[in-house]
NULUM-396229 format. One line per field, with one value per residue (C-alpha): z, x, y; residue number from 1. Coordinates in nm, 2 decimals. Example, Ala and Ser with C-alpha at 12.3 -4.5 7.8 and 13.67 -1.06 7.14 Angstrom:
// NULUM-396229
w <- 0.78:0.71;
u <- 1.23:1.37;
v <- -0.45:-0.11;
num <- 1:2;
This chain:
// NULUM-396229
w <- 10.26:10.62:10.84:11.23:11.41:11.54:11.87:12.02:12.31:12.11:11.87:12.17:12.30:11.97:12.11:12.37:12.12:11.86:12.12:12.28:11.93:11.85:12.11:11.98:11.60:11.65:11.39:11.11:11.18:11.27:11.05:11.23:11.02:10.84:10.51:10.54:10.63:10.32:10.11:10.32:10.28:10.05:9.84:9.51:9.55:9.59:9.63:9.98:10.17:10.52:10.74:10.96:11.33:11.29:11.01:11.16:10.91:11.07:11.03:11.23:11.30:11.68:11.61:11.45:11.76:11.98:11.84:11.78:12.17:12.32:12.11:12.22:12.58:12.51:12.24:11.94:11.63:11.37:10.96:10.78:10.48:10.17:9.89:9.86:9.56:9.70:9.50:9.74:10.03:10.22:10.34:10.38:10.74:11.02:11.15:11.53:11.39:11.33:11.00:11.00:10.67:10.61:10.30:10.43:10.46:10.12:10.10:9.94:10.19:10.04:9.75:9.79:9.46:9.62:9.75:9.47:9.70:9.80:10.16:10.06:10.30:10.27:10.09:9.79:9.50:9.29:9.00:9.21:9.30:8.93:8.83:9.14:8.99:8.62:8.49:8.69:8.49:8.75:8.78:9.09:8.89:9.04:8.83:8.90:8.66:8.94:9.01:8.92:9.26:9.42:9.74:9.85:10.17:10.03:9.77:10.07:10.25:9.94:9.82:9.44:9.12:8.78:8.43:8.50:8.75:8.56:8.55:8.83:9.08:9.31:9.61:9.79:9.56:9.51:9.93:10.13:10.45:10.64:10.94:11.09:11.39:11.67:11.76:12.13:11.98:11.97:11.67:11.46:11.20:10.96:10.69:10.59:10.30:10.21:10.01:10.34:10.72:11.02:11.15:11.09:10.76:10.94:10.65:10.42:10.68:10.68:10.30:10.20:10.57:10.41:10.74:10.99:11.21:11.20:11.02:10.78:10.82:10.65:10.31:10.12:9.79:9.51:9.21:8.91:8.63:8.35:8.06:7.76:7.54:7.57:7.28:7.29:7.06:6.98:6.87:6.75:6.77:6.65:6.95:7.35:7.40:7.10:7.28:7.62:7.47:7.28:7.65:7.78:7.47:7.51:7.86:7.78:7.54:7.78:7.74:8.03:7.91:8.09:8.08:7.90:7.95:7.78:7.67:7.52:7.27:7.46:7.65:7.35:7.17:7.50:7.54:7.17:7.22:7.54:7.44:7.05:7.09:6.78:6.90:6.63:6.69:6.52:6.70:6.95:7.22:7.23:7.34:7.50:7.50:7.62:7.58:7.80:7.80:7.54:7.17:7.06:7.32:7.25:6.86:6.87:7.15:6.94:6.67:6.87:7.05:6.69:6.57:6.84:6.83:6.44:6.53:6.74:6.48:6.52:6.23:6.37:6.48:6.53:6.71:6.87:6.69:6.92:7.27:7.22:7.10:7.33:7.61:7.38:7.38:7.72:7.78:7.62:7.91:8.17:8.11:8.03:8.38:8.33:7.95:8.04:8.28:7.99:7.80:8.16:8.42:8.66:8.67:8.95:8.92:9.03:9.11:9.09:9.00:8.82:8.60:8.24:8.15:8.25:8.09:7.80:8.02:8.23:8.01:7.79:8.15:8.22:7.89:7.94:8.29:8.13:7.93:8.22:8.44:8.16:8.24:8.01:8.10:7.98:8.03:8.12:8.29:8.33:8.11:8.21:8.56:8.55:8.74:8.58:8.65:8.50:8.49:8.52:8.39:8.56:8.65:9.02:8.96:8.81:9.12:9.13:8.95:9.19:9.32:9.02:8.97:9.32:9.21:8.90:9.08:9.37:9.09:8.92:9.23:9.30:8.95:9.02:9.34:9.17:8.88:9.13:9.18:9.43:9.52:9.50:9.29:9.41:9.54:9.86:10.04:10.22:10.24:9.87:9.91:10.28:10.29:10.02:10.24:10.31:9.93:9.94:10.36:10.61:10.94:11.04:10.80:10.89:11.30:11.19:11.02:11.32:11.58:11.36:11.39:11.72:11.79:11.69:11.79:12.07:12.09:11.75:11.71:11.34:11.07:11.20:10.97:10.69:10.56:10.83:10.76:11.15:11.34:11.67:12.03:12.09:12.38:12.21:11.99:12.25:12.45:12.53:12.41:12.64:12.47:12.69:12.97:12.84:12.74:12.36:12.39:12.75:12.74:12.69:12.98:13.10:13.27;
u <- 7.44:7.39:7.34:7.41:7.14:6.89:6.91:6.57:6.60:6.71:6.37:6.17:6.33:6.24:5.98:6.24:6.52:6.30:6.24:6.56:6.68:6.45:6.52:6.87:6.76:6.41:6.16:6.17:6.51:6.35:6.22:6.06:5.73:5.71:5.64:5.92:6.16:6.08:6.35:6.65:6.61:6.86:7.13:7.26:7.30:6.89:6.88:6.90:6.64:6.64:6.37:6.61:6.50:6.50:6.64:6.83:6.87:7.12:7.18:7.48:7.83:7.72:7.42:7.63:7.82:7.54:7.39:7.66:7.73:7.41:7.37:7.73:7.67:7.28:7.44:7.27:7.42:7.44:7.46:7.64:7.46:7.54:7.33:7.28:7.46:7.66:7.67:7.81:7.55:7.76:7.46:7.24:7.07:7.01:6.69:6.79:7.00:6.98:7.07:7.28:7.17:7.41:7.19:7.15:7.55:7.52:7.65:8.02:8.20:8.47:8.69:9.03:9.18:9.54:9.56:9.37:9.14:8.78:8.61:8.28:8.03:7.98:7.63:7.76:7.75:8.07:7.95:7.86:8.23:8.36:8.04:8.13:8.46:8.47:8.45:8.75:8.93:8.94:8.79:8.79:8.92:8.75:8.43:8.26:7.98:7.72:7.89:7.56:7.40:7.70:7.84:8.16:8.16:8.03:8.31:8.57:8.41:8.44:8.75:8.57:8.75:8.60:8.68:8.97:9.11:9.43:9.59:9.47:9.38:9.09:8.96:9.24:9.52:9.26:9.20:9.40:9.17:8.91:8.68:8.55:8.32:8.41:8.19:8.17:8.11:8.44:8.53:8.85:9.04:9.28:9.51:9.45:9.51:9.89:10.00:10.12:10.05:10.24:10.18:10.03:9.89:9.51:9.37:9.48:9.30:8.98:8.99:8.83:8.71:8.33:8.20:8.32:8.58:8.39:8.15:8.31:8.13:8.41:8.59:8.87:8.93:9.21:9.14:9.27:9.34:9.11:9.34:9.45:9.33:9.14:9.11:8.86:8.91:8.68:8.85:8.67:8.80:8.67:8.72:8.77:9.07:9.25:9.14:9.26:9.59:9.61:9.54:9.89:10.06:9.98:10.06:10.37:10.47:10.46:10.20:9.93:9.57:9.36:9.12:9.09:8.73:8.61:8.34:8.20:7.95:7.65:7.78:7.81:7.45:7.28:7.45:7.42:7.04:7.00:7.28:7.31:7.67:7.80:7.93:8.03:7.79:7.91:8.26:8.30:8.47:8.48:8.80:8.72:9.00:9.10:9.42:9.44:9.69:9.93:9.77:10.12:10.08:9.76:9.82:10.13:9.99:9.69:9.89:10.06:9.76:9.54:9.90:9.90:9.57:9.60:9.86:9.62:9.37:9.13:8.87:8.71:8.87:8.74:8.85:8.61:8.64:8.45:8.37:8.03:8.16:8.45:8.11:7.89:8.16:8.22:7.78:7.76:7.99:7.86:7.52:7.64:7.50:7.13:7.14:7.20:6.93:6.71:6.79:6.77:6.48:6.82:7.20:7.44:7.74:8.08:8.39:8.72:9.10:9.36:9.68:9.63:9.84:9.55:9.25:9.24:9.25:9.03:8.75:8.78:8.71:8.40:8.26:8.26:8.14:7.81:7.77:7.80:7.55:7.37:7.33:7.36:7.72:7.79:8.16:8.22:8.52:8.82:9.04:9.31:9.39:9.22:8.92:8.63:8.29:8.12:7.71:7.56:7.20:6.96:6.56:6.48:6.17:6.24:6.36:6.73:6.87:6.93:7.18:7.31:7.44:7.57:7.76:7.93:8.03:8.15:8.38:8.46:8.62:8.83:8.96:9.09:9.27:9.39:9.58:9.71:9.42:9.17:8.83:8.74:8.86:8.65:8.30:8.44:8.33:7.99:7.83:7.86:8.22:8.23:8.23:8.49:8.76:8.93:8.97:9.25:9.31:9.45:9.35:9.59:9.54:9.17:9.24:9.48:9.23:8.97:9.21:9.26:8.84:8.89:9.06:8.81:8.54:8.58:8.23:8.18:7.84:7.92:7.83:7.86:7.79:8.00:8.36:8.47:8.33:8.37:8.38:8.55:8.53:8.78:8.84:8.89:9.19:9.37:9.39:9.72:9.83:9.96:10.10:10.13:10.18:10.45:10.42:10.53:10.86:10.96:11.28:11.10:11.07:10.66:10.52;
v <- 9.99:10.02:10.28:10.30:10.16:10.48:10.53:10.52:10.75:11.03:11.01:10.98:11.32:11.53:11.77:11.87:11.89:12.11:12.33:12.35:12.43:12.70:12.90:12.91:12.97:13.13:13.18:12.99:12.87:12.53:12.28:11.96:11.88:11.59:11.76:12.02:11.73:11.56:11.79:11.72:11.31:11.28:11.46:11.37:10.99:11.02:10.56:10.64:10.83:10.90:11.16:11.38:11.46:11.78:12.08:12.39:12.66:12.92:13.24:13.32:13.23:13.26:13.04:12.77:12.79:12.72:12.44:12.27:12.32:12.22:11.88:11.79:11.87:11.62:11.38:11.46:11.41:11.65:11.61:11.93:12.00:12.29:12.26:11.91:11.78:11.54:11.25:11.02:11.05:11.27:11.49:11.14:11.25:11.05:10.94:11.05:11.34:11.68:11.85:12.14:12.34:12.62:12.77:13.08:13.16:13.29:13.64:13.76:13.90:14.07:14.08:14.16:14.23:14.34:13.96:13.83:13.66:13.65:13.64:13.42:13.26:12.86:12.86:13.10:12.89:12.79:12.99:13.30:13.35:13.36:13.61:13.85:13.93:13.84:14.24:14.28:14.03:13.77:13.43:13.09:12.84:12.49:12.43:12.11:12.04:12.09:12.48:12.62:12.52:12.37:12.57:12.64:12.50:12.14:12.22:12.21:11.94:11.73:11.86:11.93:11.93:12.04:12.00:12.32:12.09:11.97:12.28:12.44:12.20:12.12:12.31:12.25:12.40:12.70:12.75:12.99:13.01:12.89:12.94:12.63:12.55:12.26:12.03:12.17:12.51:12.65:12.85:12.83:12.99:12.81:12.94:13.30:13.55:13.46:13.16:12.96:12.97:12.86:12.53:12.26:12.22:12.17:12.35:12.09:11.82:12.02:12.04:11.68:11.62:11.56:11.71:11.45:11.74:12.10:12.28:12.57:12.89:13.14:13.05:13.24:13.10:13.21:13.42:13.38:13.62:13.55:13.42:13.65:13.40:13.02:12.81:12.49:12.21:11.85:11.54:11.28:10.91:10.54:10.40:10.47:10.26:10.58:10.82:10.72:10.67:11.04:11.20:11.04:11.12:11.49:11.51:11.30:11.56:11.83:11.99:12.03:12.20:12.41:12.08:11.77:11.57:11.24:11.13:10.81:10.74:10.70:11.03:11.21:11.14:11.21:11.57:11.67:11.56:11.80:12.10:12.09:12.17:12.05:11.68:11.42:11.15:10.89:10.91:10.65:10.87:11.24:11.44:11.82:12.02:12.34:12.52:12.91:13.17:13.43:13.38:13.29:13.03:12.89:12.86:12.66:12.41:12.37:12.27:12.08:11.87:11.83:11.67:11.44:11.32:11.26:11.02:10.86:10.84:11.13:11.13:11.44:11.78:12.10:12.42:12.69:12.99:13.23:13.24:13.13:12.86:12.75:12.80:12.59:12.30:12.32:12.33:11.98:11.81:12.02:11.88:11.56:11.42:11.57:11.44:11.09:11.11:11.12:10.80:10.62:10.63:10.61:10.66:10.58:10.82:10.64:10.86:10.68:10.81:10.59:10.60:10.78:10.51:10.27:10.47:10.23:9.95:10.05:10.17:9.85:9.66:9.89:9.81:9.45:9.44:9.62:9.31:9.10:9.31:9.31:9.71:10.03:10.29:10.62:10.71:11.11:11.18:11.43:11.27:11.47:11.37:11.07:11.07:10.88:10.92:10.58:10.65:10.35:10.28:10.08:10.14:10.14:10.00:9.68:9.45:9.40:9.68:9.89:9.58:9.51:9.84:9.91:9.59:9.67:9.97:9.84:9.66:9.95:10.07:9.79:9.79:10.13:10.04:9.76:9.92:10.17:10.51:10.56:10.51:10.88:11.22:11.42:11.31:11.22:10.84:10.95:10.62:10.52:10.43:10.36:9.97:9.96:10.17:9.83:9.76:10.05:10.08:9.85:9.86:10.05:10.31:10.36:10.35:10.66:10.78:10.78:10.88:11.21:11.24:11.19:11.50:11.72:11.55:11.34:11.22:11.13:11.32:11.48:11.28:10.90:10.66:10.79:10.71:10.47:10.12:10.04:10.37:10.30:10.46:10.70:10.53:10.22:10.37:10.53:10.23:10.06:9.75:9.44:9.16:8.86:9.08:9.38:9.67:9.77:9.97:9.87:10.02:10.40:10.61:10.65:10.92;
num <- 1:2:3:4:5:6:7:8:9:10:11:12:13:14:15:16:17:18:19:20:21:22:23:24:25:26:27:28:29:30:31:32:33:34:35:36:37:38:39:40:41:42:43:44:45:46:47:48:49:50:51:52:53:54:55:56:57:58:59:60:61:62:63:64:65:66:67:68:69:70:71:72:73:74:75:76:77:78:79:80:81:82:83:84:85:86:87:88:89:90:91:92:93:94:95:96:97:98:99:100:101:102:103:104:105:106:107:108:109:110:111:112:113:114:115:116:117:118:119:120:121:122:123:124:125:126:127:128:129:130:131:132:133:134:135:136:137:138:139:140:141:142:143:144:145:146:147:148:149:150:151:152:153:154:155:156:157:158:159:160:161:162:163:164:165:166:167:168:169:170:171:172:173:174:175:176:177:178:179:180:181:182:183:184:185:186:187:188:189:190:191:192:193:194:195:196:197:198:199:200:201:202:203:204:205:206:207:208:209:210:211:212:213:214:215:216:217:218:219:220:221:222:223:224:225:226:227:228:229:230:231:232:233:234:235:236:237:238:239:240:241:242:243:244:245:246:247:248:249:250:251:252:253:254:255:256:257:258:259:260:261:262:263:264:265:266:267:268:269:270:271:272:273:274:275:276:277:278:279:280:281:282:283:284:285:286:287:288:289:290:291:292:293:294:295:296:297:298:299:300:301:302:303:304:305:306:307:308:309:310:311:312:313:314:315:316:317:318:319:320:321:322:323:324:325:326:327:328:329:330:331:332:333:334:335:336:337:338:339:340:341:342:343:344:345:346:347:348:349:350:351:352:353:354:355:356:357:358:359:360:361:362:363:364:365:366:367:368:369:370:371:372:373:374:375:376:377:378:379:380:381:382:383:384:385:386:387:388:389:390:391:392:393:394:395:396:397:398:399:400:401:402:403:404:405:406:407:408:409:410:411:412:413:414:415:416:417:418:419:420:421:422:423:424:425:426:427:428:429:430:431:432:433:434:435:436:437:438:439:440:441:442:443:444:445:446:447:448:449:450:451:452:453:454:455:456:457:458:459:460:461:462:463:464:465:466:467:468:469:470:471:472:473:474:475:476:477:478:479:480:481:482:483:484:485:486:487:488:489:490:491:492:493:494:495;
């Protein structure tokens, strides 16, 4: 992995730009020491490390505004940054850039139960939202595993999912408004409090944008009315490949559960280890799931899913018969990431989407490309929809691991475009994925792609270095083509 190559006059200007910037964000709004700076090196994907320029911690929509202004107006690039959790180097800084930390945008704003909506600044956390409203019988229905310390506006930026994601969708289908600085300081608002606005959908373009158009500063999110009732169920099977099959057969038949998360063996041994949730541990692949709504509802669609998965050869089933317990199923996967961390000295997380119909395939491909890495994988994923979150074990220490692992899953990836997904569900492209955009893009594609970056930010000082394998001028995609000296389209009238 490669980064853009520093540009040296910018570092050589840092005293200037530290104090140009802290007379915009006084105080302690300013972080350029090299100890302070050592905190903002990395985010989630923590392999790569870089020491910022500089940290601004604002405080203000009108101090957002004017940074973002005066390091347009003397080229300095800037890196948006939420809490950090990215697991796909999305918040990796730059050496001759500027991070943008929007931790202290952390306060609720309103909650507006006529519209079933909440106003919520980008640094509240995931969790925070759902705890602000839950004694009025109302919950925000995206939960990724991380939602402890996860923000909101990273949650945009990344377009996050969660194990609720299959019947409720991500960020996006959960987003009714956003306010957004420009890169030239200019600040704009997008969607609002109804279900649809006029336009454009530029919401939907933000949403998933991983920080390379604007820097969200306002968020209003859905609520949801918490469900009558919500069942949880584990289903044990001897082998992966079973279990991969029973998740299409259920949504075959119909039915669509509040979630529906995998897990394989390894997974499974490591969580019950950390969480003591009650896992079978000599199952092979683990099955969470969760049916929500009328009682009448939830009894017969259990009924219905333990049926199913009998078929398929389930030699463990049990159903959560308290609310403690539907939470203590549910703590095992959510932990699942932190537990595997303690049978490995590291994990690389991997993010790709494919078919259900493939999820035997696929998983039965993983397993043997362990053997011929010769590397250790736990399997946890949101079986539902999907999206697989291979972690792969390797120790950084021993030389060529590292490698090996970026490796296998690079190859992951490419099996997932291959048998028709994506390279990402949910943890976005950042850097991780950013040399493998070709695998699932053509050119074409990706100069689209740019020329839509372009637009907001002409200049190309917010976030370089991520997404785009080649980022090209502006200028260089607007330019006209001459094929052996014509134009294309002759015949169309130019002005």
């Amino acid at each position: 992995m490669k980064m853009p190559v520093p540009d040296a006059s910018t570092i050589a200007r840092k005293s200037e730009i530290v104090r140009a910037l802290r007379k915009i964000v006084p105080g302690e709004g300013v972080v350029s020491d090299a100890d302070g700076l050592v905190p903002f090196e990395s985010d989630g994907l923590s392999a790569y490390r870089q020491t910022p320029l500089a940290v601004v911690l604002p405080e203000t929509v009108e101090q957002v505004s004017r940074v973002l202004a005066w390091c347009q107006a003397n080229s300095v690039k800037v890196v948006p940054r939420g809490a950090g959790t990215s697991l796909s180097g999305g918040a990796l800084p730059l050496t001759d850039g500027v991070v943008l930390g929007m931790a202290k945008f952390n306060r609720i704003l309103e909650v507006d139960h006529a519209n079933r909506c909440a106003v919520v600044q980008p640094g509240v956390t995931n969790l925070a939202i759902s705890q602000a409203v839950q004694a009025d019988g109302f919950y925000y229905a995206p939960d990724p595993s991380s939602q402890i310390a996860c923000t909101i506006g990273g949650n945009v930026a990344e377009n996050s999912g969660g194990v609720h994601c299959l019947k409720y969708g991500l960020t996006t289908n959960n987003l009714l408004g956003c306010e957004i600085v420009l890169m030239n300081g200019e600040v704009v608002r997008l969607g609002g409090r109804g279900y649809d606005a006029a336009g454009y959908d530029l919401l939907g373009v933000v949403t998933g944008s991983e920080g390379l158009l604007g820097v969200v500063t306002e968020v209003t999110v859905r609520l949801l009315p918490t469900p009558e009732t919500a069942r949880a169920m584990l289903l044990g099977f001897p082998s992966v490949e079973a279990a991969g099959a029973c998740v299409a057969d259920v949504i075959a038949a119909g039915i669509i559960p509040a979630g529906m998360e995998m897990m394989d063996r390894p997974a499974i041994v490591a969580a019950e280890a950390f969480v003591h949730a009650g896992y079978p541990t000599e199952a092979e692949a683990l099955l969470i799931v969760e049916l929500d709504g009328p009682e009448a509802e939830c009894a017969e669609l259990s009924a219905a899913v333990l049926e199913i998965a009998r078929a398929r050869g389930a030699d463990y089933a049990r159903v959560s018969e308290s609310e403690a317990e539907r939470l203590a199923f549910w703590a095992g996967r959510k932990a699942a990431f932190p537990a595997v961390g303690r049978i490995a000295p590291d994990y690389y997380c991997m993010d790709g989407t494919i078919p259900r119909r493939e999820l035997p395939r696929v998983l039965a491909a993983i397993h043997q490309m362990a053997k011929a890495y010769g590397l250790g994988v736990a399997n946890v994923f949101h079986a539902g929809d999907g999206n697989l979150h291979p972690l792969i074990l390797y120790d950084a220490d021993k030389p060529g691991e590292l490698e090996r692992a970026e490796q296998f899953g690079a190859e992951i990836l490419k099996l997932c475009v291959a048998v028709g997904g994506v390279l990402t569900g949910e943890h976005g492209v950042g850097v991780e994925k950013r040399d493998l955009m070709g695998t699932m893009f053509d050119d074409t594609d990706l100069a689209c792609q740019q020329r839509l970056k372009c637009a907001f930010d002409p200049d190309l000082l917010l976030n370089p270095g991520k997404v785009f394998p080649v980022l090209h001028r502006c200028a260089e995609l607007g330019r006209m083509h001459v094929h052996r000296g014509k134009l294309a389209f002759p015949e169309l009238p130019r002005f």
